[in-house]
Structure formats: structure tokens, C-alpha cells
C-alpha positions as a Markdown table, in Angstrom:
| # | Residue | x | y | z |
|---|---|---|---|---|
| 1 | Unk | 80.2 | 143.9 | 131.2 |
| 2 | Unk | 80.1 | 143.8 | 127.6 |
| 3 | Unk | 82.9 | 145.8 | 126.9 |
| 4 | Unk | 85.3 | 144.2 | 129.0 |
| 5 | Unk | 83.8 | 140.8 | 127.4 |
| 6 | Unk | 85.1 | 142.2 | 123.6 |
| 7 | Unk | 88.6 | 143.1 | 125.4 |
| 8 | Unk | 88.7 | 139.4 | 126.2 |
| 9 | Unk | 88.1 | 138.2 | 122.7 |
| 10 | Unk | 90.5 | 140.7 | 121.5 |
| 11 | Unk | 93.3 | 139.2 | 123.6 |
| 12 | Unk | 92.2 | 135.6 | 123.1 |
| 13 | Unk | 92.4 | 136.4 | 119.1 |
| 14 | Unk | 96.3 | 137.8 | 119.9 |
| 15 | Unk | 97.1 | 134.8 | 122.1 |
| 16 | Unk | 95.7 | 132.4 | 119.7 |
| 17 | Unk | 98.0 | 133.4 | 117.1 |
| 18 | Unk | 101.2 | 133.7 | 119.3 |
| 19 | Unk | 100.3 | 130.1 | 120.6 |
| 20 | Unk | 100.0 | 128.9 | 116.9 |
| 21 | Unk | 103.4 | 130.1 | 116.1 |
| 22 | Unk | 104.4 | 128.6 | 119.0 |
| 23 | Unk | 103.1 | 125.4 | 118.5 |
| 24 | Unk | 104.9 | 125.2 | 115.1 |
| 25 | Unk | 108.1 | 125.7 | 116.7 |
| 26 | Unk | 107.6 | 122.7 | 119.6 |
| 27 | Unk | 106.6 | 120.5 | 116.7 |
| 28 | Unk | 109.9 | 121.6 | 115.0 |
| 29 | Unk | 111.8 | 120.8 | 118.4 |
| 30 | Unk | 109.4 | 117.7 | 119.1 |
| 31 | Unk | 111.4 | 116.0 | 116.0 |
| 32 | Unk | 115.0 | 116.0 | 117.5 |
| 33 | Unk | 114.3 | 116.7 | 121.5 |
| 34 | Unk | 112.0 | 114.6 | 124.1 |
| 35 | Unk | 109.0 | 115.8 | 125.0 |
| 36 | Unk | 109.9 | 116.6 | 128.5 |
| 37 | Unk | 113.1 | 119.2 | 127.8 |
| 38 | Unk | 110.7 | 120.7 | 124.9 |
| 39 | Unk | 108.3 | 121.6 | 127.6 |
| 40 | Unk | 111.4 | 122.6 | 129.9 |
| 41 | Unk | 112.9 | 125.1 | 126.7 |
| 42 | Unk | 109.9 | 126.4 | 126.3 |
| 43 | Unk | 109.3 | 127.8 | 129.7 |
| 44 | Unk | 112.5 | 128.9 | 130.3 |
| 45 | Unk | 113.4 | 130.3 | 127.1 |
| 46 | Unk | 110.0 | 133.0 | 128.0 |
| 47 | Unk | 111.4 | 133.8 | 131.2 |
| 48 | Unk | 113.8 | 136.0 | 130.3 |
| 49 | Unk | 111.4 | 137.8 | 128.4 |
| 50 | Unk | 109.1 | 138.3 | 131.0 |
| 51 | Unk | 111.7 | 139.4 | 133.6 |
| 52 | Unk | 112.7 | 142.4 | 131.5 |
| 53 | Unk | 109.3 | 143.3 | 131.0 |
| 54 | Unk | 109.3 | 143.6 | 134.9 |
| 55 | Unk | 112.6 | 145.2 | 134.8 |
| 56 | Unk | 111.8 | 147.7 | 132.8 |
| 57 | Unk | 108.5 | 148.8 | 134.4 |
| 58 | Unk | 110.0 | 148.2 | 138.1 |
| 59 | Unk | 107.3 | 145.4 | 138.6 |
| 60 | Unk | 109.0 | 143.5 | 141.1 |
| 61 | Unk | 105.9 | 143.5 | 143.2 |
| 62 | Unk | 104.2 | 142.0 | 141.2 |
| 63 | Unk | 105.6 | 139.0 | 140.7 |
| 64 | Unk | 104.3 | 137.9 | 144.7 |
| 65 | Unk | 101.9 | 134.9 | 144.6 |
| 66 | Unk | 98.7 | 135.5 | 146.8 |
| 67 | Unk | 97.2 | 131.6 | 146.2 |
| 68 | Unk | 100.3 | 129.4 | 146.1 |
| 69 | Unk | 98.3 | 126.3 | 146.7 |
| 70 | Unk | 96.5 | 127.3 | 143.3 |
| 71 | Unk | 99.8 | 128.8 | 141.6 |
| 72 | Unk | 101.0 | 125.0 | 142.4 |
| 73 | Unk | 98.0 | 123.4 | 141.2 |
| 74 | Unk | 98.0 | 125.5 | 137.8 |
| 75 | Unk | 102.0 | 124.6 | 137.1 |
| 76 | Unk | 101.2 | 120.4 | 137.8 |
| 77 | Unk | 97.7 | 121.2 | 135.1 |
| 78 | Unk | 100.8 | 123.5 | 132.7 |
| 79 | Unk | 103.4 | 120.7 | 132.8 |
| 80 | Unk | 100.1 | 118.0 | 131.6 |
| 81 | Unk | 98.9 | 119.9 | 129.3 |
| 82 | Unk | 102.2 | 121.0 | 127.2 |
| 83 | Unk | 103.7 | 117.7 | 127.5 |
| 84 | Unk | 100.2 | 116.4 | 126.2 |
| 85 | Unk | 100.3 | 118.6 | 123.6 |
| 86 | Unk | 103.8 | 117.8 | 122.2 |
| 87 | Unk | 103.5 | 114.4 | 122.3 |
| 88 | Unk | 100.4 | 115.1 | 119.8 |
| 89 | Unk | 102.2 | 117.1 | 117.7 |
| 90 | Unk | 104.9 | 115.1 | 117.0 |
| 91 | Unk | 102.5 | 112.4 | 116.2 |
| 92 | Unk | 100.4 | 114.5 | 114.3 |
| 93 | Unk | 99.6 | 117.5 | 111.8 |
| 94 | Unk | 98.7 | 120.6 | 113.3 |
| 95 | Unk | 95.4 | 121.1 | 112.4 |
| 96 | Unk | 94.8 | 117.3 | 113.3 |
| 97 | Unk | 96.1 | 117.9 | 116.6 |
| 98 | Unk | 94.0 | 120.9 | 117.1 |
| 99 | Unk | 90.9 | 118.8 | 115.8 |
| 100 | Unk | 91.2 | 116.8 | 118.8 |
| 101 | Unk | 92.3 | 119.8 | 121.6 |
| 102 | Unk | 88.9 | 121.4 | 120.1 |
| 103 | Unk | 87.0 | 119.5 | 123.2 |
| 104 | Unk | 88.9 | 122.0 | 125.3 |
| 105 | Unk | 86.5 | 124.6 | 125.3 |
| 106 | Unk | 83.6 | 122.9 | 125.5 |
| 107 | Unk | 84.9 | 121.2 | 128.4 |
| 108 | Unk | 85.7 | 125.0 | 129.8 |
| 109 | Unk | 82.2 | 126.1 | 129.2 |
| 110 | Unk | 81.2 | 122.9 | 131.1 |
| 111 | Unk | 83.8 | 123.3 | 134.5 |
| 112 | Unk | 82.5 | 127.2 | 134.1 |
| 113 | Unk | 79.0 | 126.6 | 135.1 |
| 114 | Unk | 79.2 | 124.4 | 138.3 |
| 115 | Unk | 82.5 | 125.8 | 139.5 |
| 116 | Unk | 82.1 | 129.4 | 138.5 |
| 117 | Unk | 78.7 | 129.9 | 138.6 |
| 118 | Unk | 78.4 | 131.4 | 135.2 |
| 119 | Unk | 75.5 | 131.5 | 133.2 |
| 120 | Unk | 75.6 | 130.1 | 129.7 |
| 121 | Unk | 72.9 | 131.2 | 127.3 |
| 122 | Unk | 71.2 | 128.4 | 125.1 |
| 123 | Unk | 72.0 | 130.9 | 122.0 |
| 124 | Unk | 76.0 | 130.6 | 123.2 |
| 125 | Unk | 75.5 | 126.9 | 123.3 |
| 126 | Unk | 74.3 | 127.1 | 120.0 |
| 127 | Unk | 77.0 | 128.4 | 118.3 |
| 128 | Unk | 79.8 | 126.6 | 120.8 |
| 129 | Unk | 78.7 | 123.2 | 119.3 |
| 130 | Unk | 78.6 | 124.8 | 115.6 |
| 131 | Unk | 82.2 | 125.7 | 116.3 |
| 132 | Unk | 83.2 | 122.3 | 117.1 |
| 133 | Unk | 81.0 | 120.7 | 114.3 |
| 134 | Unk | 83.3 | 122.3 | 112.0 |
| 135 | Unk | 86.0 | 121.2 | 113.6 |
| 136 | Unk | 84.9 | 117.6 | 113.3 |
| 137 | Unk | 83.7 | 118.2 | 109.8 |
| 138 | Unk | 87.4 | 119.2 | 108.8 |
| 139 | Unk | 89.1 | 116.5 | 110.0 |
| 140 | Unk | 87.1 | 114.1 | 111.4 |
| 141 | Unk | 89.5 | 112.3 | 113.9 |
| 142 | Unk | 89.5 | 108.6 | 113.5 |
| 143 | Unk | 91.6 | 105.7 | 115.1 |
| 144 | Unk | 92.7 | 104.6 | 111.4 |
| 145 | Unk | 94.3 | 108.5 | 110.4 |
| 146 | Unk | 95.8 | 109.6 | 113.7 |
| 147 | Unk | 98.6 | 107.9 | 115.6 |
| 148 | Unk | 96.8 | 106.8 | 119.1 |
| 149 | Unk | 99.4 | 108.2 | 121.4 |
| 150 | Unk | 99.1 | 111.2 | 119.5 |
| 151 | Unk | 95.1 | 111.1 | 120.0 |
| 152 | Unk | 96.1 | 110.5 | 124.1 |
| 153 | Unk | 97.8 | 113.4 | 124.1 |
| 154 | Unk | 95.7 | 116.0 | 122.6 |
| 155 | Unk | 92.9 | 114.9 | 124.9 |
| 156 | Unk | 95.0 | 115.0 | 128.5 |
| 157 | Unk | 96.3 | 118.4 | 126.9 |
| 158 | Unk | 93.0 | 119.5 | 126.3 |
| 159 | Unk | 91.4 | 118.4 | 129.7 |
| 160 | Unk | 94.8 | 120.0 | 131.4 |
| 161 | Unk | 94.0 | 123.2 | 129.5 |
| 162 | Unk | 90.1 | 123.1 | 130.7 |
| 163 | Unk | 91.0 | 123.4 | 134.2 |
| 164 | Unk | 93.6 | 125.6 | 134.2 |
| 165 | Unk | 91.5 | 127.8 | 132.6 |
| 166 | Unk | 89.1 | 127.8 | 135.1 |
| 167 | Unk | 92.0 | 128.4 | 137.7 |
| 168 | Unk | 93.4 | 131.4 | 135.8 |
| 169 | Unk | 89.5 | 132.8 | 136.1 |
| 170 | Unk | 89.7 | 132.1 | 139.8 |
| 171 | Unk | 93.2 | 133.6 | 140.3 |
| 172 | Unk | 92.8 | 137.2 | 138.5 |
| 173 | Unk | 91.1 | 138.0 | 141.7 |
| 174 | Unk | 94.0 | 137.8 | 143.6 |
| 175 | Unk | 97.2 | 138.1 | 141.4 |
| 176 | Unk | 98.3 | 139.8 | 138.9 |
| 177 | Unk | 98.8 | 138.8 | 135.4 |
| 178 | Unk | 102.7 | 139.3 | 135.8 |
| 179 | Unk | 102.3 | 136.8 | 138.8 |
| 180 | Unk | 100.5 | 134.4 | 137.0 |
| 181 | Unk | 102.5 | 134.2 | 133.8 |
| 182 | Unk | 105.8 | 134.1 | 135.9 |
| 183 | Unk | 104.6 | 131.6 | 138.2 |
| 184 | Unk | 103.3 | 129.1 | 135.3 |
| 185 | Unk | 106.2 | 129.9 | 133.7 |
| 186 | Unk | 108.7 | 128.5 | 136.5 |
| 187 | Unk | 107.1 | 125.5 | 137.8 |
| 188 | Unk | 106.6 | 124.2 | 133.9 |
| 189 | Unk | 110.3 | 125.2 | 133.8 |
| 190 | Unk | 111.3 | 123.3 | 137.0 |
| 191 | Unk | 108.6 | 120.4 | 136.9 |
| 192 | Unk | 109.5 | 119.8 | 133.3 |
| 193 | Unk | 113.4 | 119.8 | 133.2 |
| 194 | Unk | 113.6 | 117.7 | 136.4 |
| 195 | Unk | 111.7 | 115.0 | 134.8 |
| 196 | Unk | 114.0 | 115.7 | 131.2 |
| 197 | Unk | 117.1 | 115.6 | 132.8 |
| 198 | Unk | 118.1 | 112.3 | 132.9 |
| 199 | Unk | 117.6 | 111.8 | 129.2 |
| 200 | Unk | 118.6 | 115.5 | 128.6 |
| 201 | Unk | 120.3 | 116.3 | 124.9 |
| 202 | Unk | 122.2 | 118.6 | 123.9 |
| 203 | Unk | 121.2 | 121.3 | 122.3 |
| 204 | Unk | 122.3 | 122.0 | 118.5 |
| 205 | Unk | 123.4 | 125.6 | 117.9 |
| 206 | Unk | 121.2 | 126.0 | 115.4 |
| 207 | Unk | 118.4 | 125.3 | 117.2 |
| 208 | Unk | 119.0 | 128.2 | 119.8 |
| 209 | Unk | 117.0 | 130.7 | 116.6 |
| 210 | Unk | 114.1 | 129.0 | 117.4 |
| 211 | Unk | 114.2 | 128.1 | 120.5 |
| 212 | Unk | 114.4 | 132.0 | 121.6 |
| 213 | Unk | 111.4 | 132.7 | 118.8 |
| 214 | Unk | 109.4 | 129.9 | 120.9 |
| 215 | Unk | 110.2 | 131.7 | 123.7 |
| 216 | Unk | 108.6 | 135.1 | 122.6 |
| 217 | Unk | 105.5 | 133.7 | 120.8 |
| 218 | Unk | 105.0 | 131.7 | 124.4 |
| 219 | Unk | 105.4 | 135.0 | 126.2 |
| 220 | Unk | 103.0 | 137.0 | 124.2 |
| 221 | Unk | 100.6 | 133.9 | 123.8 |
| 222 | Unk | 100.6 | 133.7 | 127.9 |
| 223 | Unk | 100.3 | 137.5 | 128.5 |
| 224 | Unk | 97.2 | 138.0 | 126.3 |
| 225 | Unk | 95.4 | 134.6 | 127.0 |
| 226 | Unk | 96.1 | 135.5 | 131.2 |
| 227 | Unk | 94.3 | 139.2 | 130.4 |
| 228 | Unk | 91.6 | 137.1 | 128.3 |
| 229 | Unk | 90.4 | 135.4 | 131.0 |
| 230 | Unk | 91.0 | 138.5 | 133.2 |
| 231 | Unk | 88.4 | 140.7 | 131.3 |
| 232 | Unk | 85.6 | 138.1 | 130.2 |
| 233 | Unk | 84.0 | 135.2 | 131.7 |
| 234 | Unk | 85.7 | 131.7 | 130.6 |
| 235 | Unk | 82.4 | 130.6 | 128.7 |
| 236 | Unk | 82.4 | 133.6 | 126.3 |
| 237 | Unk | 85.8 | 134.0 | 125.4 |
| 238 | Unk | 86.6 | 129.9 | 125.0 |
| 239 | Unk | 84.7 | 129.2 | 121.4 |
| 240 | Unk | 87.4 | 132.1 | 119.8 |
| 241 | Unk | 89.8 | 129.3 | 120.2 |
| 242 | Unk | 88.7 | 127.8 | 117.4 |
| 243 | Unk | 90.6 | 130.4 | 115.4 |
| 244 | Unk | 93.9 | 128.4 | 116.2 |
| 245 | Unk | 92.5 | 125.7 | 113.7 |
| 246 | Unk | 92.8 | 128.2 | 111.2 |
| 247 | Unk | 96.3 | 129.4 | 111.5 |
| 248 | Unk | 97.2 | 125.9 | 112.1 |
| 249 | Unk | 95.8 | 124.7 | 108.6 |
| 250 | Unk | 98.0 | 127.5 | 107.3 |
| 251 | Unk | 101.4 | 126.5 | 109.1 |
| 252 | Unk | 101.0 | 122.8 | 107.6 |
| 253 | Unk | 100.2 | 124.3 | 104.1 |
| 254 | Unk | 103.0 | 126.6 | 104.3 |
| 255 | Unk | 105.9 | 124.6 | 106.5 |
| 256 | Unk | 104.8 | 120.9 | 105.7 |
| 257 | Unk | 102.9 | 121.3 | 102.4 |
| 258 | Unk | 99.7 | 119.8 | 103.8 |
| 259 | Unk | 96.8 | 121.3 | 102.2 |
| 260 | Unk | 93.4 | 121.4 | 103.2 |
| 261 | Unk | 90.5 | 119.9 | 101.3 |
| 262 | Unk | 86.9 | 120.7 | 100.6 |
| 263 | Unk | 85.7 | 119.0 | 103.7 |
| 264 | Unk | 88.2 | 121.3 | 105.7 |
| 265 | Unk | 87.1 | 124.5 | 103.8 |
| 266 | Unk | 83.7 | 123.8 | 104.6 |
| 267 | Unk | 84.5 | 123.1 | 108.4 |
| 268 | Unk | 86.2 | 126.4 | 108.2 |
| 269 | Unk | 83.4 | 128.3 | 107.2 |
| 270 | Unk | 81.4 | 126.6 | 110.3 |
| 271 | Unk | 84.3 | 127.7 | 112.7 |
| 272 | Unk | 84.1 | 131.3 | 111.6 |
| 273 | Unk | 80.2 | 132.0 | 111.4 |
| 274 | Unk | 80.0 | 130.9 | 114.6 |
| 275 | Unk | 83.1 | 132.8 | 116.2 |
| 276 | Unk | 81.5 | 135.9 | 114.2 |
| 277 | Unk | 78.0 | 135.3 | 115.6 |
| 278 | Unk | 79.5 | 135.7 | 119.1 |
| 279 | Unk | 81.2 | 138.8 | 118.1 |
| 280 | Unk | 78.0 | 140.1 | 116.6 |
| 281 | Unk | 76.1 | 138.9 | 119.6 |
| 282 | Unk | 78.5 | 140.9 | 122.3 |
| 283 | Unk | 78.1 | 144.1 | 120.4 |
| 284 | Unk | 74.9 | 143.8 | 120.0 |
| 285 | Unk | 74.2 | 143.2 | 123.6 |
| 286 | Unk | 76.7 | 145.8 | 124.7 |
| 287 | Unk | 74.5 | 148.3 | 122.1 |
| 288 | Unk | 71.3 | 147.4 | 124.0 |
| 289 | Unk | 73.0 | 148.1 | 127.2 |
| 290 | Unk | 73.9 | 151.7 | 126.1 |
| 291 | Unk | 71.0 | 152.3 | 125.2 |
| 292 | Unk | 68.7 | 151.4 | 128.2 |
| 293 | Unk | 71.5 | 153.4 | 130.4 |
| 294 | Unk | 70.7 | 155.9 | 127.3 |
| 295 | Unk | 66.8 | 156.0 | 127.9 |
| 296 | Unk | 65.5 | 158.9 | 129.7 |
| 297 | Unk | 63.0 | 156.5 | 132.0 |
| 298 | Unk | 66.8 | 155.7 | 133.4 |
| 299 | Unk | 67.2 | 159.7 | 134.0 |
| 300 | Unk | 66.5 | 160.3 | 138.0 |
């Protein structure tokens, strides 16, 4: 349905932001904490958050897992991809790490078609690979720019994040979002801080302030990108993505002085057109459906 396709952007627009924020904060971490016990703070520092959510609402149910086997599989693809992704952005700048993760949805509208069966129109190909043209023609990832275990990273992140997108699409028919976020929440908790704790170190006090805001950006960023997938197919919401590139070229200008050039203002405006032409197209197609339910040859 249309209209449950725009609710998906909606929330992939929210989640996008949270995860931005959130990002900043495990690049912060990234600089004094291994990889592995960033990963393991940053799943259980939204667990709390999500369990008074549940609390409050009397939710309990909720939180039962219908496809462990799949709840399992999602927790081994979380742990790949956020370890991935903080090794990149410790190498890297934000927006160069997000340059690279860019292949992500691409590589979700791929997995979509043969393991969902979704249908991609040519005009939502179109404006996928004007999307990630303006990625490239920001930054334009190079060997000689970008630290290579940096470049690793962002890729296994991204390839991580493709499938357990496509899992997330298979599992809303079962579970429940609560379910979902919880169990992704624990097994990147568990998986993560078993494999950190031999080199575990402690944490500085003043690092607990951010460590509980990465906590609630994650929580919000894992709500809203679970209900994303929930309401829209995985091919149609994946391209608004590409709005993380924007709030990351903020967070470097602002946090790390890094400012974008012409090149990256031009990419930008690529990025955008093309998010906005698939906002344009899913109203207008969600207009043309009202009105042929509208049309009184559809009155019996």
C-alpha cells in the first residue's frame, strides 16, 4: 500500500538521524575503547531503555521470539555489522565512512528481489543509482584517502546490514517490533562483550554521559528503522538512507571541523533529488490509487 510505504520512509528518516547521532558517539568511544566492548556498550546501554518501555506499557509478551533460528541469525549479521562499522569509523571521517556503507542499499534492493520476491520498478532503479552517484561524487573513496582496514570495515558492515535487513522484512511477520529490537539488542550485547572481555577497559567516569546518550539514539534509531521495514517493502524505503550522509557531513563540520567541498555539495544535491523523487513518486502513486478507488466505474 502506498500509504503504509510513506509511514516507512517516515521512520526510516527518524532512525536515520538517531543512528547518525549514534554513530558520532561510537566514533567518540572508538578513540579510547576496542571495537568489540564499543559494540558491547552500545547494546547494553539501550537495553535499559527498551525494558522500561515494556514496563511501562506491561509488554512483557511481547518480548517472546517466534523464529529463534532467525532471531540468532540477525544477532551474528548485528554483531558483523557494528563491529564493521566502528572499526571504519575510527579509521575514518564520518561521511567517508558512510561513502563506503552507501553500497548497503543497493545490495538491499538486490537480496530483496530473489529472496523476497519484490518487484523493483526500472524508474526506482533510476533514482537508487542517482542516490549512490552522489555519494561517489562527494567523496569518491580511494585506496590513497581512506585507511584500508577502515575501507574493510564499512564494506562487511554494509553487507551485514543488507541481510539483516532482509531478515527484519522476513521477521515482522512473526514478531513484534519489541521482540526484534530486544532480541538484536541482547545477542549484540552478549556476542560482543564475550569476545571484548578479555581485553576489556575500564570505563572513565566521564564517559558514562555518553555512553547513556548512545544508548538512547541506538534505541530510538532501532525502534523506527524495525517499524520501517515493518510498513514498506525493503527496496522502497532503502535509498532514504542516503540521508545519513547528510547529517554525517554535518557532525564532522561541527564536532571535527571537516568541511565539505564543492564536489561534496554537488553530490549532496544528487542524494536529495533522488530521495525527493521517491517521495514524489509514492504520493503520486498513492494519489492515483485514490482516485481509481474514487471513480464511479469502481461503484458496484
Amino acid at each position: 500500500m502506498p500509504g503504509e510505504n510513506i509511514r516507512g520512509i517516515a521512520a526510516m528518516l527518524v532512525a536515520v538521524a538517531a543512528f547518525a547521532g549514534m554513530d558520532a558517539m561510537l566514533k567518540l568511544l572508538a578513540a579510547s575503547y576496542p571495537p568489540m566492548q564499543v559494540g558491547a556498550l552500545r547494546g547494553a546501554a539501550s537495553m535499559p531503555f527498551l525494558l522500561i518501555g515494556v514496563a511501562l506499557f506491561g509488554r512483557w509478551r511481547d518480548l517472546r521470539p517466534v523464529r529463534i533460528s532467525l532471531h540468532l541469525a540477525r544477532g551474528v549479521l548485528g554483531l558483523v555489522m557494528v563491529a564493521g562499522f566502528i572499526y571504519a569509523v575510527k579509521a575514518l571521517s564520518l561521511a567517508n565512512a558512510y561513502s563506503i556503507f552507501f553500497v548497503a542499499p543497493l545490495m538491499v534492493t538486490a537480496f530483496a528481489v530473489p529472496l523476497l520476491g519484490e518487484r523493483v520498478e526500472w524508474q526506482r532503479w533510476l533514482a537508487i543509482c542517482a542516490g549512490l552517484a552522489g555519494v561517489l561524487a562527494m567523496l569518491r573513496p580511494s585506496g590513497q584517502v581512506m585507511g584500508l582496514l577502515g575501507m574493510a570495515g564499512a564494506l562487511v558492515s554494509a553487507l551485514a546490514y543488507a541481510l539483516s535487513a532482509i531478515s527484519v522484512r522476513v521477521l515482522t511477520r512473526t514478531d513484534t517490533t519489541v521482540s526484534m529490537v530486544f532480541w538484536f539488542l541482547l545477542l549484540l550485547t552478549l556476542f560482543s562483550g564475550l569476545i571484548a572481555l578479555p581485553g576489556w577497559v575500564p570505563v572513565d567516569d566521564a564517559d558514562w554521559g555518553w555512553i547513556l546518550l548512545l544508548g538512547l539514539l541506538g534505541i530510538i534509531g532501532q525502534h523506527f528503522v524495525t517499524e520501517a521495514f515493518r510498513h514498506a517493502p525493503a527496496s522502497v524505503i532503502a535509498p532514504f538512507e542516503y540521508t545519513a550522509l547528510l547529517w554525517g557531513m554535518g557532525i564532522d563540520w561541527v564536532v571535527w571541523s571537516v568541511l565539505p567541498g564543492l564536489r561534496a555539495l554537488l553530490g549532496a544535491s544528487l542524494v536529495i533529488s533522488a530521495g525527493l523523487y521517491l517521495i514524489w513518486r509514492e504520493h503520486r502513486l498513492h494519489r492515483d490509487l485514490a482516485a481509481a478507488t474514487e471513480s464511479p466505474a469502481n461503484i458496484h
